[in-house]
N, C-alpha and C positions, 0 to 999 in steps of 0.2 A: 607619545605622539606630540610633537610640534609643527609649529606652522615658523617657521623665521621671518623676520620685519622685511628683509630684504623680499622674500616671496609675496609677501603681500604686497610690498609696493610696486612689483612689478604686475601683482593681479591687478590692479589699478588703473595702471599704467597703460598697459596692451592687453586686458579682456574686459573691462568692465568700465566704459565712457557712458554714464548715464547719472542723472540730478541724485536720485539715491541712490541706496546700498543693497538693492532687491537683485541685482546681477551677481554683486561683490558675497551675498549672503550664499546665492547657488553656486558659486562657484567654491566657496569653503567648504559646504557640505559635498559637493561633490569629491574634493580633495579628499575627507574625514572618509565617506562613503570606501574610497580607491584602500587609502590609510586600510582602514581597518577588515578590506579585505585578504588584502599584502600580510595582515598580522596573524589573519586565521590560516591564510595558507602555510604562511613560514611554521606556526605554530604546531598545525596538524602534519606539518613534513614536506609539502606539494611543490612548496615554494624555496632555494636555496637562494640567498639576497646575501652576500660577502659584504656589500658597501654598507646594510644597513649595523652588520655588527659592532662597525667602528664609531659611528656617530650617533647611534640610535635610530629613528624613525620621524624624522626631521626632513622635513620639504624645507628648501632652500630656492633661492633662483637658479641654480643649475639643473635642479629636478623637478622642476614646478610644470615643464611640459610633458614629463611622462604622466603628471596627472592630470591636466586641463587639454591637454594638445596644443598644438601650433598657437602662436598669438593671433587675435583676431584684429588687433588693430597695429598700427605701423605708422614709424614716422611720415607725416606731411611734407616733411620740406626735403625738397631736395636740390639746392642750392644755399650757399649760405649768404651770398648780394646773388642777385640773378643777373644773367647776363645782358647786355643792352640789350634792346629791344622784349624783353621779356619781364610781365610784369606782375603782380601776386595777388588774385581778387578772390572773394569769400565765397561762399555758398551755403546754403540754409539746406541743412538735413536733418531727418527725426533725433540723430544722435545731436543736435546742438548746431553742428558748421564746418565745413572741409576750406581749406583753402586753396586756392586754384592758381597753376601759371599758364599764364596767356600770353602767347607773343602776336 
């Protein structure tokens, strides 16, 4: 069982915006939890998993939402200069701050 640098930095990234690691923590053992239930199943028969034969049992970023699901969080920007008249102001939420275009 591994976890890959890339999947964690994308747990990071887009499921866990908060000052500590108490998101980042549940959301690993959630992953370990999925892990090692994939292992009993494959083990006792239930489960036929092809991909995991070739690479082991390795969460990566391309399978990191069959165990967390969907990102919760998503790029802010969407513009990269904004267009005239349109302009980019902040905002105060319990996660820290969102930023906002106003025209």
């Amino acid at each position: 069982l591994a976890i890959d640098g890339s999947a964690v930095y994308s747990l990071v990234r887009w499921y866990c915006r908060e000052a500590g690691v108490r998101s980042l923590q549940q959301k690993i053992e959630q992953i370990c939890r999925k892990l090692a239930l994939r292992v009993v199943r494959w083990g006792n028969g239930l489960e036929q998993e092809a991909k995991f034969k070739d690479k082991g049992w390795v969460v990566d970023e391309d399978n990191l939402a069959d165990y967390v699901g969907k990102p919760i969080f998503t790029s802010d920007r969407l513009y990269e200069t904004p267009p005239p008249g349109v302009v980019m102001g902040l905002a105060w939420t319990a996660m820290g701050g969102s930023s906002l275009y106003i025209e």
